[in-house]
N, C-alpha and C positions, 0 to 999 in steps of 0.2 A: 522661407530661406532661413536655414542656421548659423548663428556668427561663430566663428571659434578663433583660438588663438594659437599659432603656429611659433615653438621652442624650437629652434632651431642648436644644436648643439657643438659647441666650441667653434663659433663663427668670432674672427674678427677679434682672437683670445692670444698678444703677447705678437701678431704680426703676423698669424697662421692663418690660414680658411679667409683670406681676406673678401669680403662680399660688399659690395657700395650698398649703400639701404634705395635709394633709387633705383639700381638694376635687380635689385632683389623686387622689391613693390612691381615694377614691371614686369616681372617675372609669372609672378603671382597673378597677374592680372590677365596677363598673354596667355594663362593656365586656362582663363574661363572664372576666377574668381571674383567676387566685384566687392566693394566701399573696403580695398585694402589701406590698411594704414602699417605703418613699422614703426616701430620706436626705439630709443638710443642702437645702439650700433652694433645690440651683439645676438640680434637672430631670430627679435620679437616679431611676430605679422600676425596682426587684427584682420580676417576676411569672411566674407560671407557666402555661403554654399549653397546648393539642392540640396547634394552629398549627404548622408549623417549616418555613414557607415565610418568612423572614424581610423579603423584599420586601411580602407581604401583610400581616403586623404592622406595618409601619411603614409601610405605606397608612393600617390600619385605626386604628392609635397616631394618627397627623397627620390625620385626619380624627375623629377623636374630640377633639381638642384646639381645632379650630378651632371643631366645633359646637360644645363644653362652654363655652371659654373667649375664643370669637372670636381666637384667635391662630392665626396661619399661623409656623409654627415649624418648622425644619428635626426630625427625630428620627431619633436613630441606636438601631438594634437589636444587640446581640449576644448568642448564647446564653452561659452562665456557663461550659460547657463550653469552646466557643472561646474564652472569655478568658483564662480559665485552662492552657488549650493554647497560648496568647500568651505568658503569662506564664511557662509552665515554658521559653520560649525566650527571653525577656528577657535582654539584655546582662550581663555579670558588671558593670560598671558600673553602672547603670542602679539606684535606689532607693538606692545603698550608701551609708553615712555616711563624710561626707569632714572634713579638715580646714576645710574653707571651704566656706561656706555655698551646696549646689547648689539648681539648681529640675531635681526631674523631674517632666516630666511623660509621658502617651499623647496623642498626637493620632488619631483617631478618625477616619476617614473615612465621610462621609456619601454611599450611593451615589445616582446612579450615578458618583460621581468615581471618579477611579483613581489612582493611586500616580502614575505617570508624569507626569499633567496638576499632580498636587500639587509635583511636585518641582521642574517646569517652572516654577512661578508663583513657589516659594517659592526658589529656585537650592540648589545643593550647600551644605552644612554648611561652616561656617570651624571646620576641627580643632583649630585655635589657641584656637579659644574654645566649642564646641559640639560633641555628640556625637548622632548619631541612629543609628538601627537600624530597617529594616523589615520587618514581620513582617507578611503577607497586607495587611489593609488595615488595621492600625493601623501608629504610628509611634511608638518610642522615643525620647525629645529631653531631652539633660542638660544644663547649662550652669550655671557661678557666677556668681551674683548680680552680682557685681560687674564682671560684662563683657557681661550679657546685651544691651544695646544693641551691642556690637559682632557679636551672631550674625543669622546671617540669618533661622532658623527660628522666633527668638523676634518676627519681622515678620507671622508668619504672620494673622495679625489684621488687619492692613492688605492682603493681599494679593486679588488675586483670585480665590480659593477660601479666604477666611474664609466665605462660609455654608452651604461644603461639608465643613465638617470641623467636630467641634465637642473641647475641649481639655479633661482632668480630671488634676488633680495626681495624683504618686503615693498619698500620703495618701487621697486619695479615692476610687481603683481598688481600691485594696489592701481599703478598708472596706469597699464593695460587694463585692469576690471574700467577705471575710467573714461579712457578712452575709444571703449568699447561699446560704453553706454550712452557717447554722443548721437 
């Protein structure tokens, strides 16, 4: 049995996509998935598979979303294994406590996008003010608060592959690798 972690995208973001994490876990479970867990509120699910065709889970993930909760929502799949094989490559940078206050985060790619088409939309990093790393199809991206409007990465939102990537802080990866490994 494979565990992975279910991105769920723009859940529960400003009063939109609203999803209870209870009927979501339910959901999940009522799927055939089992030791589901969700965490904070906006679309994370720890679950465990057969499954480890990861384009079929996240057919069968975004169509159980849509019937359960009428929402057409992008979802990203990764196994905890590959996360964690992401993260043992993480930037020495990347998470580390600085004097000034950084944002990291992972950007997620949702396929079928690709690294190249993302780089394309969002341009090269300004090293003067932001730092990125790419590791298979996530993305490392650090920056201080206090210049984030001057980076280009942190436009990623506005660009044309915001609904193909979906973004979780470090804090939030790190609890999922976590609570994953309970």
């Amino acid at each position: 049995m494979e565990q992975y972690i279910a991105l769920l995208r723009g859940i529960n973001i400003s009063g939109k996509n609203k999803v209870a994490m209870p009927l979501l876990k339910t959901a999940f479970e009522d799927e055939g998935f089992t030791m589901v867990t969700t965490y904070i509120n906006s679309g994370n699910v720890i679950f465990s598979s057969n499954l480890i065709d990861i384009n079929l889970l996240m057919k069968q993930c975004k169509a159980m979303i849509e019937k359960r909760f009428m929402l057409k929502v992008p979802v990203m799949i990764i196994s905890v294994k590959e996360l964690e094989k992401a993260f043992a490559h993480a930037p020495k940078w990347w998470n580390k406590p600085s004097d000034e206050e950084v944002i990291h985060q992972v950007i997620f790619l949702i396929p079928p996008i690709t690294i190249e088409e993302v780089v394309k939309a969002v341009g090269n990093a300004k090293q003067e003010y932001e730092q990125i790393r790419i590791y298979e199809n996530l993305i490392f991206w650090s920056a201080p608060r206090v210049t984030l409007s001057k980076t280009s990465w942190y436009k990623i939102a506005s660009s044309s592959v915001n609904n193909d990537v979906t973004i979780r802080n470090a804090n939030t990866v790190n609890k999922l690798l976590l609570l994953s490994n309970k």
